[in-house]
TORZA-798754 format. One line per 8 residues: for each residue x, y, z of C-alpha. Coordinates in Angstrom, 3 decimals, padded with zeros to 6 digits. Each point is the difference from the previous one (the first is absolute). Layout:
X Y Z; ... .
//
This chain:
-013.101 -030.069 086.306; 002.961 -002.584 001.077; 001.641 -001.259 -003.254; 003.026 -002.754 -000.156; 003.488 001.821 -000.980; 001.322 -001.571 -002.652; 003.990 -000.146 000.181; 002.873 -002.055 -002.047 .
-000.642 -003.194 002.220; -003.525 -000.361 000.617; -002.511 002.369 001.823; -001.241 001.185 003.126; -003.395 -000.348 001.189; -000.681 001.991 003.344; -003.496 -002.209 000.199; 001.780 -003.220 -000.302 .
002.748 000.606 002.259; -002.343 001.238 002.406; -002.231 -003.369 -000.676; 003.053 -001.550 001.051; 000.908 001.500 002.857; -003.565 -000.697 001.205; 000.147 -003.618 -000.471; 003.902 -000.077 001.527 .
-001.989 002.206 003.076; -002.323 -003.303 000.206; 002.217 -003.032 -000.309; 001.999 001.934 002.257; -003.059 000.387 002.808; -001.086 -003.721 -000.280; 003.568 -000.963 000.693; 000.059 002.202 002.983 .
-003.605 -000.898 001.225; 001.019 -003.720 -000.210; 002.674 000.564 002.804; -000.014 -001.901 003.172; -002.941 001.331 002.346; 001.185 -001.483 003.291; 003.147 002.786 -000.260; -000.154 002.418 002.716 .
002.413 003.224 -000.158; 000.042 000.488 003.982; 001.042 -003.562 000.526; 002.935 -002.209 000.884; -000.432 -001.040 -004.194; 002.204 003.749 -000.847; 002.865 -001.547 001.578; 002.455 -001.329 -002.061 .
001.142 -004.105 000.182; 003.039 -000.637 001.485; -000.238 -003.635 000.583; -001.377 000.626 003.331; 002.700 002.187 001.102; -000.622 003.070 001.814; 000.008 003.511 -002.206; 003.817 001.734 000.801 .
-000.504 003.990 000.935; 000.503 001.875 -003.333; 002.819 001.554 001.282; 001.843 -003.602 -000.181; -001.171 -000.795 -003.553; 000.366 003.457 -001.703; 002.575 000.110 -002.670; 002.194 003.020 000.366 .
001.105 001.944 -003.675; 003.321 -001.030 001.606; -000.488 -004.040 -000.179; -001.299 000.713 -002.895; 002.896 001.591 -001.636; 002.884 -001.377 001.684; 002.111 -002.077 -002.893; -000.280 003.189 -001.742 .
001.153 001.957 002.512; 002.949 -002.475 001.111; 001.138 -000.807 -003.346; 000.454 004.174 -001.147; 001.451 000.814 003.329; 002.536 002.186 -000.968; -002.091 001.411 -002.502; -002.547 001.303 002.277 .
002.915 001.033 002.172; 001.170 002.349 -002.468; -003.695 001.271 -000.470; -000.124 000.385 004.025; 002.983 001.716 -000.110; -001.304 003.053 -002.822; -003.211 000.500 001.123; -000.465 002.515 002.030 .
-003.302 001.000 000.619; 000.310 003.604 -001.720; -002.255 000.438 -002.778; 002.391 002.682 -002.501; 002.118 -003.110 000.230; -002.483 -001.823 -001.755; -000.795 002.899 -002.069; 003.668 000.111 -001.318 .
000.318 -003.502 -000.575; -003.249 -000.241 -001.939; 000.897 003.005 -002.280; 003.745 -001.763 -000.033; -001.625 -002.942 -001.412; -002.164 001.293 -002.297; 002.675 002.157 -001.447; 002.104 -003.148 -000.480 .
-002.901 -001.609 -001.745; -000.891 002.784 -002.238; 003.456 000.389 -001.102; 000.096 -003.790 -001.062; -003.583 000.339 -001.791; 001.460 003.291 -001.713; 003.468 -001.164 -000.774; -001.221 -003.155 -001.143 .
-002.243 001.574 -002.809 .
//
């Protein structure tokens, strides 16, 4: 037998949340069958508008992580140069720097106390 879960702010019903999500199911189908029937997926209609302007090769209009993150990049400058200029590729280097870090950090949380 299903029973409602009573709780400090109300209760949960697993028949009348799944109620719900059968009428949601339905308003969402009518508002999907309603949709335009003339629309054809192997057609011209997938293109996108561009004001009657031919589509550009995706090549042209692809934006690079590095367009994307130029100010950042130009405005810390030095900083990454320093970064460029300790990284070498070698993971115990990381290693040591991670335990180095955490060391650091546990001392302050344990000195701190």
């Amino acid at each position: 037998m299903i029973s409602k879960l009573v709780t400090g702010s109300g209760y949960w019903s697993p028949l009348l949340w799944l109620a719900f999500l059968i009428l949601f199911t339905l308003i969402g189908y009518v508002i999907y069958s309603r949709g335009n029937p003339s629309y054809k997926k192997e057609s011209e209609q997938v293109k996108p508008y561009l004001s009657g302007n031919a589509e550009p090769s995706k090549e042209k209009i692809q934006v690079r992580a590095s367009d994307i993150y130029w100010g950042f990049i130009e405005a810390l400058k030095e900083y990454y140069r320093v970064l460029q200029a300790i990284h070498t590729g070698d993971v115990r280097d990381y290693i040591l720097w991670y335990l180095g870090v955490g060391t650091v950090i546990l001392f302050l949380l344990v000195g701190g106390a």
